[in-house]
TORKOL-4160 file (C-alpha; in steps of 0.2 Angstrom, whole numbers, padded with zeros to 4 digits, m for minus):
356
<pt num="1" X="0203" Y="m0153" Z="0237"/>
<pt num="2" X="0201" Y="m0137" Z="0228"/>
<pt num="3" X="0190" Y="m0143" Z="0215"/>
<pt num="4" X="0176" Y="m0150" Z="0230"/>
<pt num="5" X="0179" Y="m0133" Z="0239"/>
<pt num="6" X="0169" Y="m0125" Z="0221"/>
<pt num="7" X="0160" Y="m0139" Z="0221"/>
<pt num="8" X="0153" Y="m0139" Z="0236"/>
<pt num="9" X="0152" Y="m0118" Z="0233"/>
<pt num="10" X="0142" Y="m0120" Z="0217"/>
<pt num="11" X="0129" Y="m0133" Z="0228"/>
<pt num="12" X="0126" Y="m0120" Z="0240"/>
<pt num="13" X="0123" Y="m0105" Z="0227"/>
<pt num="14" X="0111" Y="m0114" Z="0216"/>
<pt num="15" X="0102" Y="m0121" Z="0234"/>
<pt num="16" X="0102" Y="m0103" Z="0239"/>
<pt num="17" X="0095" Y="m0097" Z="0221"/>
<pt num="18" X="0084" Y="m0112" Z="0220"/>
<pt num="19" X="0074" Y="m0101" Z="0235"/>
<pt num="20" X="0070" Y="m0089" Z="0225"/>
<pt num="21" X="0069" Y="m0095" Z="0208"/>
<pt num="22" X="0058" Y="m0107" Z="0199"/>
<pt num="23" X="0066" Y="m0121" Z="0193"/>
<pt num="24" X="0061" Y="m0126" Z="0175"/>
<pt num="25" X="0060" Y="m0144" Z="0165"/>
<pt num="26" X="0058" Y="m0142" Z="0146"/>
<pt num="27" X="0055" Y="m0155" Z="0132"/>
<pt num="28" X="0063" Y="m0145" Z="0120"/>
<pt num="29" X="0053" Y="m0155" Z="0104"/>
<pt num="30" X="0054" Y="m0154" Z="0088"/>
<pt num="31" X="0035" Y="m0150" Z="0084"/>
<pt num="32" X="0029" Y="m0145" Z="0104"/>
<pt num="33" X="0038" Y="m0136" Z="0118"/>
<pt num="34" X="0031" Y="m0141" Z="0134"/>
<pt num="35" X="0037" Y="m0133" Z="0153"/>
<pt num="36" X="0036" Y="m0140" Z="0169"/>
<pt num="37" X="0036" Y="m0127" Z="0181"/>
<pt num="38" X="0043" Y="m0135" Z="0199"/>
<pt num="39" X="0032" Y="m0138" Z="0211"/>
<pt num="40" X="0016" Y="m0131" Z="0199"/>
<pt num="41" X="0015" Y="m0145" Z="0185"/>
<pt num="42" X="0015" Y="m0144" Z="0166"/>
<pt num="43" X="0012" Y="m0124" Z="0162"/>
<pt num="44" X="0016" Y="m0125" Z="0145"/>
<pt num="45" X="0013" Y="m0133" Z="0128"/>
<pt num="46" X="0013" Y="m0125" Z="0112"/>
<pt num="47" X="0022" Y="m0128" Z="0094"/>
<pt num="48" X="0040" Y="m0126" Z="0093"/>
<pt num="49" X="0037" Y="m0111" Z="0079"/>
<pt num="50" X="0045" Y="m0093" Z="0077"/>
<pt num="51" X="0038" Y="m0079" Z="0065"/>
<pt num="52" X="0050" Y="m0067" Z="0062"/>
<pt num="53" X="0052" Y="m0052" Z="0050"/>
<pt num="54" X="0059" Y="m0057" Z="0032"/>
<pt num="55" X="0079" Y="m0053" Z="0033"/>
<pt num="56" X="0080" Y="m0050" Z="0049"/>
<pt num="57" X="0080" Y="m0059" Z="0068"/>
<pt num="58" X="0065" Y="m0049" Z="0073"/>
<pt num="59" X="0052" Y="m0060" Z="0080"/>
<pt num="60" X="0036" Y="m0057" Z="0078"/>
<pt num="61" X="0026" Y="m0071" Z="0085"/>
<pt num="62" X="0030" Y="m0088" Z="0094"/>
<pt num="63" X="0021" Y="m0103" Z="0099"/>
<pt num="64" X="0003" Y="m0105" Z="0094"/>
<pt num="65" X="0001" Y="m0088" Z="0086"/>
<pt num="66" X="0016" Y="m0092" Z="0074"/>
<pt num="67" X="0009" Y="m0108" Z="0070"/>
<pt num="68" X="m0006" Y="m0101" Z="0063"/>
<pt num="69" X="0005" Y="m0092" Z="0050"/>
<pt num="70" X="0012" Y="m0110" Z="0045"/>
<pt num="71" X="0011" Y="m0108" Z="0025"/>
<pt num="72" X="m0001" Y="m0092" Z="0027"/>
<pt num="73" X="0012" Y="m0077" Z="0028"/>
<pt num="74" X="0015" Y="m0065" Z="0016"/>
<pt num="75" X="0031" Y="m0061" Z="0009"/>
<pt num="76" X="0040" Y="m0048" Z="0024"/>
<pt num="77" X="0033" Y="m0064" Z="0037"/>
<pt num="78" X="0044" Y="m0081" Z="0039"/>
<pt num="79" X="0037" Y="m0094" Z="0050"/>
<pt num="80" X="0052" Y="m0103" Z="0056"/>
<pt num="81" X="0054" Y="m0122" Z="0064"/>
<pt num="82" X="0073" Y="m0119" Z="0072"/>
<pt num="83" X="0070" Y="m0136" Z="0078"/>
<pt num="84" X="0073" Y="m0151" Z="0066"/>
<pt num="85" X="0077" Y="m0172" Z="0072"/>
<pt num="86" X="0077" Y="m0165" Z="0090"/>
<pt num="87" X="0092" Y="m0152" Z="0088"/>
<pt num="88" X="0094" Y="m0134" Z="0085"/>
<pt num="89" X="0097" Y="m0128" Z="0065"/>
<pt num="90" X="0094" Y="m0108" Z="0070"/>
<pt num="91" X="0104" Y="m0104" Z="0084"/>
<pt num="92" X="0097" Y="m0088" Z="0087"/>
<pt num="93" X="0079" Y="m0091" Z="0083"/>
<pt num="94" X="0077" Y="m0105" Z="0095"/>
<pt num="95" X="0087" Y="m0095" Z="0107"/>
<pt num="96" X="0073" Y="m0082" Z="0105"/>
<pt num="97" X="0060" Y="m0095" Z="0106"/>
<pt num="98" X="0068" Y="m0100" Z="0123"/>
<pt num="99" X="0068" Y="m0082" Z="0130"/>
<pt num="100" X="0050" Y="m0080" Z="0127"/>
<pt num="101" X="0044" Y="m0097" Z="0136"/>
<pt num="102" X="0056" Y="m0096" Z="0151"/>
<pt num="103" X="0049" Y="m0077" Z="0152"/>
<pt num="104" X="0030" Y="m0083" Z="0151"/>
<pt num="105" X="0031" Y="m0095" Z="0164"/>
<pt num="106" X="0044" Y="m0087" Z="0176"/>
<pt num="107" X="0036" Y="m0069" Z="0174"/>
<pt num="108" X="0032" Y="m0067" Z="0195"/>
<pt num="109" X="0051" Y="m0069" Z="0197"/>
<pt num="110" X="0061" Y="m0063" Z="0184"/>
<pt num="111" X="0076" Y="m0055" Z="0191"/>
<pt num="112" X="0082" Y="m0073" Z="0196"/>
<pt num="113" X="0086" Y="m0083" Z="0183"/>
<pt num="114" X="0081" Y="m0101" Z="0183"/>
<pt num="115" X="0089" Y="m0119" Z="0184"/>
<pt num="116" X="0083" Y="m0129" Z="0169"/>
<pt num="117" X="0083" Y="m0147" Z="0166"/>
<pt num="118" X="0080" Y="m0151" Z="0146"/>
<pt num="119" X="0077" Y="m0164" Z="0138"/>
<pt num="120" X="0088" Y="m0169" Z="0124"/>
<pt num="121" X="0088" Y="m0184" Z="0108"/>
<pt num="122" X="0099" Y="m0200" Z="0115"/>
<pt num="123" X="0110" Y="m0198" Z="0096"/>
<pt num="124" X="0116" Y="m0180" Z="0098"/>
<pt num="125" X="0132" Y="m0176" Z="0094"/>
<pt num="126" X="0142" Y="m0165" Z="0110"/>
<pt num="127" X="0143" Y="m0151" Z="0094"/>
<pt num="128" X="0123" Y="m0152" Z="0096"/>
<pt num="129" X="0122" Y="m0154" Z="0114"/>
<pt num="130" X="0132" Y="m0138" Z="0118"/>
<pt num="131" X="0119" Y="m0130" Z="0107"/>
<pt num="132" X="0105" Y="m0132" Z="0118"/>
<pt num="133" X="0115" Y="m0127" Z="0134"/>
<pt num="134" X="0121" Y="m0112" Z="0126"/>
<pt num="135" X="0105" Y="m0109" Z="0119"/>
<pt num="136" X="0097" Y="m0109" Z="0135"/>
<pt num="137" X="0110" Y="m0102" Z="0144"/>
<pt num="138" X="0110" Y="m0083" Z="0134"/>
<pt num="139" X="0089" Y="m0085" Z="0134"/>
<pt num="140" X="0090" Y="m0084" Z="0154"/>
<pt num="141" X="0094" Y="m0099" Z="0162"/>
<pt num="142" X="0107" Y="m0098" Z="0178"/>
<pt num="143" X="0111" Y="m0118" Z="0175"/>
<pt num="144" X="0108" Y="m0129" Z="0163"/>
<pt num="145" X="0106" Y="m0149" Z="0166"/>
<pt num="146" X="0104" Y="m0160" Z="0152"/>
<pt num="147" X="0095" Y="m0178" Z="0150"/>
<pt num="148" X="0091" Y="m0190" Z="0137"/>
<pt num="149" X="0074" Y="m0192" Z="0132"/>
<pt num="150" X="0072" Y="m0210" Z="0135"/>
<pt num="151" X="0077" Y="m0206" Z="0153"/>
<pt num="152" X="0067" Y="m0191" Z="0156"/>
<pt num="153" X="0050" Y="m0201" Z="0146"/>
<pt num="154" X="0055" Y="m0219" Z="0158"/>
<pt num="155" X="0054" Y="m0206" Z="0172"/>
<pt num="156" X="0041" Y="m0199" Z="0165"/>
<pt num="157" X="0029" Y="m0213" Z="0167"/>
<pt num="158" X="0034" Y="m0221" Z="0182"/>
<pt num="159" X="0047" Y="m0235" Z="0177"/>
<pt num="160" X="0056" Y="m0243" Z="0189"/>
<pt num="161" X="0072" Y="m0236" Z="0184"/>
<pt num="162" X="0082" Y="m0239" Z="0199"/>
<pt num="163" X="0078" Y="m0259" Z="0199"/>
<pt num="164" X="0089" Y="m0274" Z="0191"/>
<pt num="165" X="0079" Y="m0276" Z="0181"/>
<pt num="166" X="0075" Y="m0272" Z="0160"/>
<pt num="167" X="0063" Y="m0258" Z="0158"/>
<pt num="168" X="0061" Y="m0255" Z="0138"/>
<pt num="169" X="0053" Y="m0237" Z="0132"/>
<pt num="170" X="0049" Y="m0229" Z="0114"/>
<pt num="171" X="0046" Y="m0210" Z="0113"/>
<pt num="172" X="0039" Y="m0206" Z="0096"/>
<pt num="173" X="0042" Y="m0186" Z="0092"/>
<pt num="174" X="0040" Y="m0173" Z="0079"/>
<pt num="175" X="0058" Y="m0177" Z="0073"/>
<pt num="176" X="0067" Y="m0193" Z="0082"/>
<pt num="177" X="0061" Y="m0208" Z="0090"/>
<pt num="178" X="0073" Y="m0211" Z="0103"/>
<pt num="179" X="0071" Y="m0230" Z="0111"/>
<pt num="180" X="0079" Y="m0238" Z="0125"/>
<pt num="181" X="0081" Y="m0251" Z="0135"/>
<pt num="182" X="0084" Y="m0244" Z="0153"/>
<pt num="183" X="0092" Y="m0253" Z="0171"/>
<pt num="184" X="0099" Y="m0249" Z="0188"/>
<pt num="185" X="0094" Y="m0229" Z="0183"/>
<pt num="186" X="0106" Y="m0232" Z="0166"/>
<pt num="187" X="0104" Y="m0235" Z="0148"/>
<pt num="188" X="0109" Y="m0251" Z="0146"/>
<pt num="189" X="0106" Y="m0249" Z="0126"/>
<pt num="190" X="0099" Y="m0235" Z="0118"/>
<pt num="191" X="0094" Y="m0229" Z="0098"/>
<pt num="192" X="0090" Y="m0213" Z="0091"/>
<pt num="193" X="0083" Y="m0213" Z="0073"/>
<pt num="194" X="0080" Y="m0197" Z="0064"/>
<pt num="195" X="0061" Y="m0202" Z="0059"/>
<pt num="196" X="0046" Y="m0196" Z="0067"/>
<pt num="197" X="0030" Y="m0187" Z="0066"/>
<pt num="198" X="0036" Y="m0175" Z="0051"/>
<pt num="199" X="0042" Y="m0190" Z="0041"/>
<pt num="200" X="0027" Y="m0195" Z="0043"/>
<pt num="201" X="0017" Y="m0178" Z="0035"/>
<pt num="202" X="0032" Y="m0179" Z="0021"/>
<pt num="203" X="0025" Y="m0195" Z="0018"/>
<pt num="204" X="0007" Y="m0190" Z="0015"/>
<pt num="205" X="0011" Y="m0174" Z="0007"/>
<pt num="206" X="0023" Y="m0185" Z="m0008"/>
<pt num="207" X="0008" Y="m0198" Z="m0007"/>
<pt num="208" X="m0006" Y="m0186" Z="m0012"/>
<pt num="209" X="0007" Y="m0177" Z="m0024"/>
<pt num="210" X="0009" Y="m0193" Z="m0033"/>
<pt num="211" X="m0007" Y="m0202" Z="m0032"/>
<pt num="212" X="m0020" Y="m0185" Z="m0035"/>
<pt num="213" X="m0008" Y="m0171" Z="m0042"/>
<pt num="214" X="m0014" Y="m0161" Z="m0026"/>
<pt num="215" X="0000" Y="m0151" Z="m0018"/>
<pt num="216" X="m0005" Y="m0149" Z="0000"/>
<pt num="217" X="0006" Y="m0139" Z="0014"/>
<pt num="218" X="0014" Y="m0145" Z="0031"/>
<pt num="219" X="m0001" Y="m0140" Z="0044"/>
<pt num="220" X="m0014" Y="m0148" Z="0030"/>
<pt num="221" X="m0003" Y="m0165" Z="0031"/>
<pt num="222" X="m0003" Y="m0165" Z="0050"/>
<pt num="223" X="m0021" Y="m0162" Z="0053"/>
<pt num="224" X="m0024" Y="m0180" Z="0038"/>
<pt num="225" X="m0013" Y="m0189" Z="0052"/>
<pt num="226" X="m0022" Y="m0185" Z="0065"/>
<pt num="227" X="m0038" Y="m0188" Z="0058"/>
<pt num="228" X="m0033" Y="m0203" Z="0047"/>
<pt num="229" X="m0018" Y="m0209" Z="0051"/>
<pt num="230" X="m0015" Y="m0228" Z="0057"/>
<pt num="231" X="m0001" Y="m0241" Z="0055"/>
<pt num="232" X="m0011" Y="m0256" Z="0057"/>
<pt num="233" X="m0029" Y="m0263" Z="0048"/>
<pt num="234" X="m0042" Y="m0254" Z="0054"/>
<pt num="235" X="m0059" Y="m0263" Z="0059"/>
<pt num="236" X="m0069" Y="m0249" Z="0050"/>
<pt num="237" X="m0058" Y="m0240" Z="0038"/>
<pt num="238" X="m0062" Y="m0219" Z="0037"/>
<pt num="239" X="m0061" Y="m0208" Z="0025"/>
<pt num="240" X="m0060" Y="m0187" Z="0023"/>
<pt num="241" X="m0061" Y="m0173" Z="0011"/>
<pt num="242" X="m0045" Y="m0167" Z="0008"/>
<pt num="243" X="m0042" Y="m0149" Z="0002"/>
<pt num="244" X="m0026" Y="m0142" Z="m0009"/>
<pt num="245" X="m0018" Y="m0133" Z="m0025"/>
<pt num="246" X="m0018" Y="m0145" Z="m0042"/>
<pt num="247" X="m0002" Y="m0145" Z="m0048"/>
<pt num="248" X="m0008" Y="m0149" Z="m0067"/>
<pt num="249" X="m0021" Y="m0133" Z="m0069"/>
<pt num="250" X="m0013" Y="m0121" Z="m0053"/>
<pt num="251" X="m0031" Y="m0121" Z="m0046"/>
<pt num="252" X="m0039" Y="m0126" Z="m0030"/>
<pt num="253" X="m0044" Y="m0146" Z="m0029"/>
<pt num="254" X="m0053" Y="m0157" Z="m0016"/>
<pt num="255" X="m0049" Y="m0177" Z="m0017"/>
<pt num="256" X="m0056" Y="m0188" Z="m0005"/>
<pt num="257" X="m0044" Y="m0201" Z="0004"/>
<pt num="258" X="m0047" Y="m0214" Z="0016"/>
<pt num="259" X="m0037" Y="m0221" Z="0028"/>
<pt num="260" X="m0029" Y="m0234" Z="0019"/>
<pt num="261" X="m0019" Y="m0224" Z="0009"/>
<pt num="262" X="m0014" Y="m0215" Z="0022"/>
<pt num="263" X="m0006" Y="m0230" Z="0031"/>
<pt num="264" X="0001" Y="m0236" Z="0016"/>
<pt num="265" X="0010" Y="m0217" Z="0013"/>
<pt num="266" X="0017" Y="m0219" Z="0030"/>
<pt num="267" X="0021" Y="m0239" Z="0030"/>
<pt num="268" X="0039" Y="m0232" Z="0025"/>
<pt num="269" X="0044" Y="m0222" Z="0040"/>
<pt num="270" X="0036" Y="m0234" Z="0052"/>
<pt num="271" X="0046" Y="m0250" Z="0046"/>
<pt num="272" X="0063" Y="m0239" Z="0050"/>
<pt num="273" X="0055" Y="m0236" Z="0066"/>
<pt num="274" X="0051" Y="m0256" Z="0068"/>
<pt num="275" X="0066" Y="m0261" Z="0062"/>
<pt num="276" X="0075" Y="m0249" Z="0076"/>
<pt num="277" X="0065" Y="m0257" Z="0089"/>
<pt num="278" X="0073" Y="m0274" Z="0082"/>
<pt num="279" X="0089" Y="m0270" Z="0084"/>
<pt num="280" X="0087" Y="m0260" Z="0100"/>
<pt num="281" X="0080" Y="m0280" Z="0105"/>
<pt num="282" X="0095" Y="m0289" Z="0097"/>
<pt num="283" X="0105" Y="m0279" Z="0107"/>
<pt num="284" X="0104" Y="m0281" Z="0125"/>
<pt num="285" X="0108" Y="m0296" Z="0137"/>
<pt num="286" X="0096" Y="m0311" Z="0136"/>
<pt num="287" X="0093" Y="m0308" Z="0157"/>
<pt num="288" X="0083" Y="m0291" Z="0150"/>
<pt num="289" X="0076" Y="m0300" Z="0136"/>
<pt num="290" X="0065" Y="m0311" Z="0148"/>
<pt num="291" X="0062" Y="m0294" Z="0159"/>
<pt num="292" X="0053" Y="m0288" Z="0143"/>
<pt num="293" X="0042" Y="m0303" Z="0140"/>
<pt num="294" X="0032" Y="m0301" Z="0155"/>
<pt num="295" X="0034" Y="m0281" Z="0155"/>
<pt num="296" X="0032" Y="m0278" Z="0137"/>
<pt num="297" X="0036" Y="m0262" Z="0129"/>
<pt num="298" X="0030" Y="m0241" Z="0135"/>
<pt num="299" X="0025" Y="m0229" Z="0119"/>
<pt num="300" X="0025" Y="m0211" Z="0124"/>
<pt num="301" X="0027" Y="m0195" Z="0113"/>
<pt num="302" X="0012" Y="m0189" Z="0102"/>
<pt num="303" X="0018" Y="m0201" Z="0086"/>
<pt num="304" X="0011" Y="m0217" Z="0099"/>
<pt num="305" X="m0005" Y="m0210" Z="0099"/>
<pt num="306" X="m0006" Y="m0215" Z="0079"/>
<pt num="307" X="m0020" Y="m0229" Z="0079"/>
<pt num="308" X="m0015" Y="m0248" Z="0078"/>
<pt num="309" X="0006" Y="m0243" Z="0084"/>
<pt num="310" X="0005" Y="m0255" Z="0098"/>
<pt num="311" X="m0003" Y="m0267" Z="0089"/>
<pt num="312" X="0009" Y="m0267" Z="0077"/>
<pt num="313" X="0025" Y="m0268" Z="0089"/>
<pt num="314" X="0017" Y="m0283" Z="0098"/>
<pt num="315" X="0015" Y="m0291" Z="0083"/>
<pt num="316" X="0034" Y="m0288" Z="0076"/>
<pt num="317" X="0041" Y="m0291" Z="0093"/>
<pt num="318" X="0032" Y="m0304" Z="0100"/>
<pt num="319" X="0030" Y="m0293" Z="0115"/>
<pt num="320" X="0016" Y="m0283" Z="0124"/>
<pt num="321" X="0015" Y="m0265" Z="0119"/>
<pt num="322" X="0006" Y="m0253" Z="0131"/>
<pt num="323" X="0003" Y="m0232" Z="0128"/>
<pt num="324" X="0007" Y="m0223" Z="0140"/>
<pt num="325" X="m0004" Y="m0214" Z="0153"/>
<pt num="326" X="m0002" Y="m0197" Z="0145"/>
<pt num="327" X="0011" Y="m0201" Z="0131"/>
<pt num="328" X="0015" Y="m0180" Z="0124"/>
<pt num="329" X="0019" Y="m0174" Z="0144"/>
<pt num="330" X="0031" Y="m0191" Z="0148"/>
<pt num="331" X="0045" Y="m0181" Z="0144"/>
<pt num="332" X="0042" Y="m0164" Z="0154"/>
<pt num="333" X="0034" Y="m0175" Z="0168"/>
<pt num="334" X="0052" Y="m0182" Z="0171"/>
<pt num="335" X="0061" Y="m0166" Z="0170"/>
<pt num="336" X="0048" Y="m0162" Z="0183"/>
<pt num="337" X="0052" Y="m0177" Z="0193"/>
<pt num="338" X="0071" Y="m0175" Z="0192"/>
<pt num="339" X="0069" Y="m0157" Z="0198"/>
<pt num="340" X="0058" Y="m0163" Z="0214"/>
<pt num="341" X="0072" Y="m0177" Z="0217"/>
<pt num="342" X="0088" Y="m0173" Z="0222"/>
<pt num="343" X="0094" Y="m0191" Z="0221"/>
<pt num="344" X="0090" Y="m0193" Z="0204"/>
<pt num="345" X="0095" Y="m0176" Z="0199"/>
<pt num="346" X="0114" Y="m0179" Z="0207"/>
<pt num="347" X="0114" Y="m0195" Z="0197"/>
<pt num="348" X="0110" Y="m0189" Z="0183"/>
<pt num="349" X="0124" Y="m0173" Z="0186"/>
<pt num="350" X="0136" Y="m0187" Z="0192"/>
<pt num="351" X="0135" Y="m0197" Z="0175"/>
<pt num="352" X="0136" Y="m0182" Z="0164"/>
<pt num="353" X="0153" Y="m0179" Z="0172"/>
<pt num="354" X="0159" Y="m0196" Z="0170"/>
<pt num="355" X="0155" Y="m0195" Z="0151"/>
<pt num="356" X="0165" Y="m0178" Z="0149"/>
């Protein structure tokens, strides 16, 4: 009895609050931050990077600007990633990092802090998942809600979560993909591997290292995957200058690649990713199965958009593989929708109790 009594107390704070605040959903990635600002939309998308003074916890830059700096600082400047496979390694960096978004985007009514829904990997540890509450917590938040990915992205694009039926999506990110088979607004199975987008620049960056002696840095290797990068045969293959340090003489070298050996630098990262997808298949009840053959299979996140990735999964699987109507905001998108929907966002409040 006492326990509904501060139950039904902490509702009607937060509904009076939630007046005058705005309520924030945050995709808190491991390469990209993006903020859903309730009833406003996506407001924010910029890298997940902190510049801060050498020695000290005196940020500089974040965002955009700090990304610039990416392997172009001098020595009293460190450009830091405090996200890595979609969970906090700095503490108080990404607390920072935090402070400075919720401020940009809740500038008009600061002196009331802001419920936040996040977004979290599906295979965090509870150690790692009271990181990111805390975290947000001390950068301003009044409550913080947490959701899985898959859950958040499924919402994201308009799944019919809620139905009996098997609903299957993949979210490729900087540092996890998180796939998951979702039903009756659960996870009926669900697997997080640590592979994503910056396996995949590792990849390049070893490849080149091995195959031209050219030493290349992490922005370099990204922009080669956007350009070049593909998991599946391409009707015209392409091909690019590439620009970097020799490791032999110590001078500056240009090779050009072409696509092809960029597909074949990042055939290793990928098959995890497939062989995930698999197991994720073998998994779940043959009822869901035959959901799956005639619904197929969502990509989100910014690794989908790789060229040839649903080609490839259909071809592995045996099932249809769509991208997603805007695959990098799927994620905030349903922290928006959950914020906008009370039903969903007392479901989602309900199950995290029941798992405590």
């Amino acid at each position: 009895m006492r326990s509904k009594f501060f139950e039904n107390l902490w509702g009607l704070y937060n509904r009076l609050f939630g007046f005058f605040s705005n309520d924030i959903g945050i995709d808190l990635g491991t390469a990209t931050t993006i903020v859903y600002l309730k009833n406003q939309g996506i407001v924010l998308c910029e890298p997940s990077v902190v510049a801060v003074e050498a020695g000290t916890s005196n940020v500089l830059a974040v965002g955009e600007e700090a990304k610039r700096m990416l392997g172009r600082t001098p020595g009293n400047i460190v450009a830091i990633r405090p996200m890595r496979h979609g969970v906090i390694t700095d503490f108080e960096i990404s607390e920072a990092m935090l402070r400075y978004f919720i401020q940009k985007v809740n500038k008009a009514k600061r002196f009331v802090r802001p419920r936040i829904v996040i977004a979290i990997p599906s295979g965090i540890t509870e150690v790692e998942k009271r990181a990111v509450e805390d975290s947000a917590l001390h950068a301003g938040a009044r409550e913080v809600i947490t959701i899985e990915e898959p859950m958040a992205a499924a919402i994201g694009v308009g799944l019919p979560i809620s139905e009996p039926s098997g609903n299957m999506i993949i979210d490729v990110g900087g540092g996890t993909t998180e796939i998951a088979v979702i039903s009756l607004t659960g996870m009926v199975f669900s697997k997080s591997v640590r592979i994503g987008g910056d396996e995949m620049d590792e990849a390049i960056i070893n490849a080149l290292k091995k195959n031209y002696n050219l030493m290349i840095g992490e922005r370099t290797a990204e922009n080669i995957k956007m350009k070049l990068g593909s998991v599946y045969p391409l009707e015209e293959e392409i091909t690019m200058e590439v620009r970097g340090r020799d490791l032999v003489a110590g001078l500056p070298k240009s090779v050009t690649i072409t696509s092809e050996e960029i597909r074949e630098a990042m055939s290793e990262p990928m098959s995890q990713i497939v062989e995930a997808v698999r197991i994720t298949l073998e998994r779940i009840p043959p009822e869901l199965s035959a959901d799956l053959i005639e619904k197929g299979i969502v990509l989100c996140g910014g690794g989908s958009m790789l060229r040839g990735i649903d080609k490839l999964l259909s071809e592995e699987t045996g099932l249809p593989a769509h991208l997603a109507e805007d695959p990098l905001t799927a994620v905030a998108l349903g922290t928006g929708k959950v914020l906008n929907e009370e039903k969903i966002l007392k479901a989602i409040v309900k199950m995290q109790r029941r798992k405590r």
